[in-house]
C-alpha positions in Angstrom: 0.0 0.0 0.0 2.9 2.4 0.6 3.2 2.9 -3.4 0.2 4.6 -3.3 2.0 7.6 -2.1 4.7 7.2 -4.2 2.4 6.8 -6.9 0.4 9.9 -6.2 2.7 12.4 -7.3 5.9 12.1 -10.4 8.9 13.8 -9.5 8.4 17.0 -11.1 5.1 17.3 -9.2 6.8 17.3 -5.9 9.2 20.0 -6.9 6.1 22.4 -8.2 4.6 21.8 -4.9 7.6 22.5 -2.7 7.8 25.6 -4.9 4.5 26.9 -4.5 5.0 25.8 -0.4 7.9 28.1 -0.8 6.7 30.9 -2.4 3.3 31.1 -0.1 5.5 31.1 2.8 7.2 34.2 1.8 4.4 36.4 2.4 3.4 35.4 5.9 4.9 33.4 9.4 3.0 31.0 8.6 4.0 27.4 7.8 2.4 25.2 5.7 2.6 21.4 5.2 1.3 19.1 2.4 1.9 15.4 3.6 1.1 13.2 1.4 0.1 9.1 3.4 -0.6 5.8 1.1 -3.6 5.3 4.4 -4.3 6.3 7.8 -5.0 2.8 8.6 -4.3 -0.9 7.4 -8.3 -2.2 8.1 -7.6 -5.6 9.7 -11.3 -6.2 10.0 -11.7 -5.3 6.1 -9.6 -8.4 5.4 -11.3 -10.6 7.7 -14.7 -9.7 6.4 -14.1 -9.6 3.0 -12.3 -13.1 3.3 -15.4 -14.2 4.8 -18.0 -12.8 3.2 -16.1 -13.9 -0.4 -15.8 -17.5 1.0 -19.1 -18.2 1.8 -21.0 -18.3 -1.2 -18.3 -20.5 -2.9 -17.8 -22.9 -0.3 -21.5 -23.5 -0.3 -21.6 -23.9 -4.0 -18.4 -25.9 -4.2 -20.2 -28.3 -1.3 -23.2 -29.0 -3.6 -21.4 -29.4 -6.4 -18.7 -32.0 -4.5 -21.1 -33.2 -2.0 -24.0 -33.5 -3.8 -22.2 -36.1 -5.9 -20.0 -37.7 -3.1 -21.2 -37.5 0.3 -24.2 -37.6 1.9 -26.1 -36.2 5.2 -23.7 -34.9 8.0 -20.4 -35.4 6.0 -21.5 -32.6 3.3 -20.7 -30.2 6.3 -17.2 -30.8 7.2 -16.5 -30.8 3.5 -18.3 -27.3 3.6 -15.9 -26.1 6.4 -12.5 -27.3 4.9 -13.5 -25.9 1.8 -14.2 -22.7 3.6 -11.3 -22.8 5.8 -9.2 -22.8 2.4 -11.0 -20.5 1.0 -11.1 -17.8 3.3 -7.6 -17.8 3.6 -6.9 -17.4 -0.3 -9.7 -14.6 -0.4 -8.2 -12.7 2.9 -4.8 -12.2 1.2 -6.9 -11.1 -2.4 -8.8 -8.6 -0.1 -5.6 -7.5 1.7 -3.7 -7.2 -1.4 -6.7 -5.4 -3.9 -7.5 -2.4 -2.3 -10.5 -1.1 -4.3 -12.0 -5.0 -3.1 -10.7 -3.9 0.6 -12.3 -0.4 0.6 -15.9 -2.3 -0.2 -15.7 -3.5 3.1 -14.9 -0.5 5.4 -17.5 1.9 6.3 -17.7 5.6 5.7 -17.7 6.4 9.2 -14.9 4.3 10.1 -13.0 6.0 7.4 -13.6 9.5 8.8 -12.5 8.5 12.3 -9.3 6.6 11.2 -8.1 9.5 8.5 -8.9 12.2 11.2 -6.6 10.3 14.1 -4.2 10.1 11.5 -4.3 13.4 10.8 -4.1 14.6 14.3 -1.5 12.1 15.4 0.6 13.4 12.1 0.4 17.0 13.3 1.9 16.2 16.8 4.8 13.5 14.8 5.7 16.3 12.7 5.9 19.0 15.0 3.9 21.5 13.4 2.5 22.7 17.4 6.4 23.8 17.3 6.5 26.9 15.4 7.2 29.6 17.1 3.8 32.0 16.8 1.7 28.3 16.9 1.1 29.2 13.0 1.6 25.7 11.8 -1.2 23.9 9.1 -1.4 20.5 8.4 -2.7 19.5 4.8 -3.2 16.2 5.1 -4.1 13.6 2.2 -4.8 10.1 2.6 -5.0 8.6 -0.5 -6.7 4.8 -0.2 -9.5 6.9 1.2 -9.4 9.9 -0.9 -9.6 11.8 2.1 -8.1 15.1 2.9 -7.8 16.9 6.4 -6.9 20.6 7.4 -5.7 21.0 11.2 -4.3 24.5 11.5 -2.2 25.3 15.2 -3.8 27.2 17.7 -2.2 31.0 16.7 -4.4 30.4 13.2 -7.1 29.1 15.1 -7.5 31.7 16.9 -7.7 34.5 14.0 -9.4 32.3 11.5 -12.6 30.2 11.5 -12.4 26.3 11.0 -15.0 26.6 8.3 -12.7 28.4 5.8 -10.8 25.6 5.4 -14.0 23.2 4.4 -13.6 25.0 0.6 -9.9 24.0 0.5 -10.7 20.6 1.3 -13.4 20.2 -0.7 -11.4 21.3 -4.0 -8.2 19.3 -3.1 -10.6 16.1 -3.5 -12.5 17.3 -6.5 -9.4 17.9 -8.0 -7.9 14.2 -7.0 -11.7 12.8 -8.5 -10.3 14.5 -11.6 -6.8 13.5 -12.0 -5.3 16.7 -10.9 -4.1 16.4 -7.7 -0.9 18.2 -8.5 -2.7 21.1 -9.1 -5.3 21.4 -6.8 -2.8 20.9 -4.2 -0.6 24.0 -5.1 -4.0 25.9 -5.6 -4.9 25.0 -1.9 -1.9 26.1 -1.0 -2.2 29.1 -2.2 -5.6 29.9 -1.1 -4.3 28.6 2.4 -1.7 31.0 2.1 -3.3 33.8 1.1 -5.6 33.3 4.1 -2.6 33.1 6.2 -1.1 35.9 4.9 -4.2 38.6 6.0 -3.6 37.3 9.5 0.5 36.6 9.8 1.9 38.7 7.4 5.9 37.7 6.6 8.2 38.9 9.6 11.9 40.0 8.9 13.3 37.6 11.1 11.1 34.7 9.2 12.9 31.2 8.6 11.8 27.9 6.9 10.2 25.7 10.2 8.7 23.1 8.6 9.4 20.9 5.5 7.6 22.1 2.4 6.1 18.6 1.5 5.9 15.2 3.1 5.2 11.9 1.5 5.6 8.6 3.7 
C-alpha cells in the first residue's frame, strides 16, 4: 500500500509543490505542510470480512457441487468447512492485497474517524505545534481513502474560523476525483496561504520551520 503515495505524485510534481509551499511562505509566518500518506490505517477487519463474506458463497456452491455427488447427510458439512477454511484464507490475502476490493468492506464512518486520528496524530509527529507563533497547518491527504484533512495550530485558530478551510478541502478532493491532484494541491496552498497571509503577514526575522512537503 505504501506505493500509493509514491504513486500519487511524479517527480516533477513534488518539486512544483515544494515551490509553491515556498513561495506562499514568503508572504506570511505561517508554515504550511502538504503530507502526502498511502492510508491512515491498514483495516484488519476489512480483510477478515471480506475473506469471509467472499468464502461463503463458494464454499456453499463448491459443497453442492462436490457433495452433492460424493457424500451424503452430516459429512457434506465438514466438507463445507474445509473448503471454507481454504478458501477464506486465499480470499483474505486477495482482499488484503486489492485495495479497491478492501475499501468495499470498510465503512464511511470508520473512514472519517481513522483518517482524522491520522491526521491529528501526524500534526503532533511532525511537530507543526512547534512553530514559534503556533502558526503551523497540516494538509493532510490520505490517498486509499481519498480523504483530505486541514488541522491548523492554535495562533491560526485563533484568528481564522475552521469553516474556511471546508472549501480548500473540498477542491483538493475534486481535483484528486479528476486526476489533478498536483494542481489542486498547489492551488490549496495558495488559497491557504493567502488566508494566512491577512492574518500573519511575513516577519523580517522569518525562517523555513517546517518541510515544504511530506510523502511517507
Amino acid at each position: 500500500m505504501k506505493d500509493l503515495a509514491q504513486q500519487f505524485l511524479n517527480n516533477e510534481e513534488r518539486e512544483r509543490i515544494r515551490a509553491t509551499v515556498n513561495a506562499a511562505e514568503k508572504k506570511t509566518s505561517g508554515e504550511i505542510v502538504p503530507m502526502i500518506v498511502p492510508a491512515s490505517y491498514h483495516y484488519p477487519m476489512a480483510d477478515v470480512l471480506g475473506g469471509a463474506a467472499l468464502a461463503l458463497p463458494i464454499s456453499i456452491l463448491l459443497t453442492y457441487s462436490v457433495g452433492g455427488m460424493l457424500w451424503v447427510g452430516p459429512t457434506n458439512m465438514w466438507v463445507f468447512m474445509g473448503i471454507f477454511g481454504v478458501a477464506f484464507v486465499v480470499l483474505h490475502r486477495v482482499v488484503q492485497r486489492v485495495w479497491p476490493l478492501k475499501k468495499v468492506f470498510i465503512s464511511d464512518r470508520e473512514i472519517e474517524e481513522e483518517v482524522k486520528e491520522a491526521a491529528v496524530a501526524s500534526f503532533f509527529k511532525e511537530d507543526l505545534y512547534r512553530t514559534r507563533d503556533a502558526t503551523g497547518i497540516l494538509i493532510f491527504i490520505s490517498v486509499f481513502e481519498h480523504r483530505v484533512w486541514v488541522l491548523a495550530d492554535r495562533g491560526i485558530n485563533a484568528k481564522v474560523d475552521k469553516g474556511r478551510w471546508d472549501g480548500i478541502v473540498a477542491h483538493i478532493v475534486a481535483g484528486i476525483k479528476n486526476g489533478r491532484q498536483a494542481d489542486a494541491i498547489c492551488e490549496a496552498v495558495g488559497q491557504v496561504g493567502g488566508i494566512l497571509a491577512e492574518h500573519f503577514p511575513v516577519r523580517e526575522d522569518d525562517v523555513n520551520e517546517l518541510d515544504n512537503l511530506i510523502i511517507s
